[in-house]
Structure formats: C-alpha cells, structure tokens
VMD Tcl script that draws the C-alpha trace (Angstrom):
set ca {
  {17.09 -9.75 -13.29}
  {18.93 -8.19 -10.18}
  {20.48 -10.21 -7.28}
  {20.00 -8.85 -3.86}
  {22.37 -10.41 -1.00}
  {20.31 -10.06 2.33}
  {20.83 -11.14 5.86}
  {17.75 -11.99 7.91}
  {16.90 -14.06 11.47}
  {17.21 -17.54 10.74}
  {14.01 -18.30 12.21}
  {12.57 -15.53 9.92}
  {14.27 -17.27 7.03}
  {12.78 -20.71 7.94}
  {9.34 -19.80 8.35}
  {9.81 -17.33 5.42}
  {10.55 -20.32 3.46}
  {8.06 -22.76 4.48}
  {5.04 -20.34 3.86}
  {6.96 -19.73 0.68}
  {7.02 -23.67 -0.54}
  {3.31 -23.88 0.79}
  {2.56 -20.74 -1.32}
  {4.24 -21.91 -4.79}
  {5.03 -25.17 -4.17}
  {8.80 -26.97 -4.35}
  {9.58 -26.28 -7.78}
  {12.70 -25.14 -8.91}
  {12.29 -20.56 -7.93}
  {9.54 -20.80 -5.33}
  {11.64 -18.30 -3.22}
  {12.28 -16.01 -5.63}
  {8.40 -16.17 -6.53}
  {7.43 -15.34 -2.96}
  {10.47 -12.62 -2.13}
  {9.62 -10.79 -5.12}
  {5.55 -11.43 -4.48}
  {6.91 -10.03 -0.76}
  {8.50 -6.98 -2.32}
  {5.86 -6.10 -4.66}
  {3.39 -6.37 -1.86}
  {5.74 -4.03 0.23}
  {6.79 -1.10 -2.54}
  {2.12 -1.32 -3.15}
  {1.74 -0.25 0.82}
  {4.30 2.41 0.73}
  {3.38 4.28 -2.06}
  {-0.36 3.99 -1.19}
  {0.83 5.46 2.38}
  {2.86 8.24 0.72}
  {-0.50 8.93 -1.22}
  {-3.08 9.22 1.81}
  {-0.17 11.16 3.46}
  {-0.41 13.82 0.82}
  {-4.14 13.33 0.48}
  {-4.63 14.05 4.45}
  {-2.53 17.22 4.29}
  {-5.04 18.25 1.19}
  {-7.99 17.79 3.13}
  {-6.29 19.72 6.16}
  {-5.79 22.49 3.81}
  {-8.85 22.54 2.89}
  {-10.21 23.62 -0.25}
  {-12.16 26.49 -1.94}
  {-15.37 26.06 -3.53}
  {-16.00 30.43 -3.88}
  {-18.35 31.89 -2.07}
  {-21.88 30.84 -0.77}
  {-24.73 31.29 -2.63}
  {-27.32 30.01 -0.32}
  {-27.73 30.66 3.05}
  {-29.55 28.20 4.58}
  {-29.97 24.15 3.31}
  {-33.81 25.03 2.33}
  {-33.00 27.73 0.01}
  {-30.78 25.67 -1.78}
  {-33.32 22.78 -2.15}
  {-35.91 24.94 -3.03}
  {-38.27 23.55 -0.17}
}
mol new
graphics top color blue
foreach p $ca { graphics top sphere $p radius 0.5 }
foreach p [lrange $ca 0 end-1] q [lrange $ca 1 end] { graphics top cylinder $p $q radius 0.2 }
display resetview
C-alpha cells in the first residue's frame, strides 16, 4: 500500500470525514475506504473523459464508408 500526505480545507476535511463515517461506518480504516473509493471514482471520470474526447474528434473526422451505391432511400429499400 502507498501513503499519500495531502493538505486540504479543514472544512473540506470535516465534512469529507463525516460523509466518510456515515458511508463505512467508525471502524478502524473508514477513511482510507472512502479516499481510495474517492480516488477510484475520480481516475473512472477522467479516463472516460479522455475517451469521449478522442471519440468526438473521430466523429469530427468523420469516417468513410466508399462510395454510394444508391441514390435515393427508395432504391435502397427496394420500395
């Protein structure tokens, strides 16, 4: 296990660990619990950011689906 040495707002900290002893309870690593639950939560967001980024800039692109073999909607549901 790492050990990460932080400095936050105290009132941050408070309420941080309030929610966190509602969360998991007063047992002995109930912060630990909730800043790694925190973290885990956090690292989930940015990476699924990072992937819509690079899906966006696909779909800007655009892509190529070769050329047209229909020329109207009707032809190519036979109707």
């Amino acid at each position: 296990m790492g050990t990460i040495t932080v400095n936050i707002k105290d009132d941050i900290e408070k309420e941080f660990r309030t929610v966190a002893s509602i969360a998991h309870g007063d047992e002995t690593g109930y912060l630990a619990k909730a800043v790694t639950e925190a973290m885990q939560r956090w690292i989930e967001e940015k990476r699924q950011e990072k992937i819509a980024e690079r899906e966006l800039k696909l779909l800007e692109k655009g892509f190529n689906f070769g050329k047209k073999l229909y020329k109207t909607r009707d032809e190519l549901h036979e109707r």
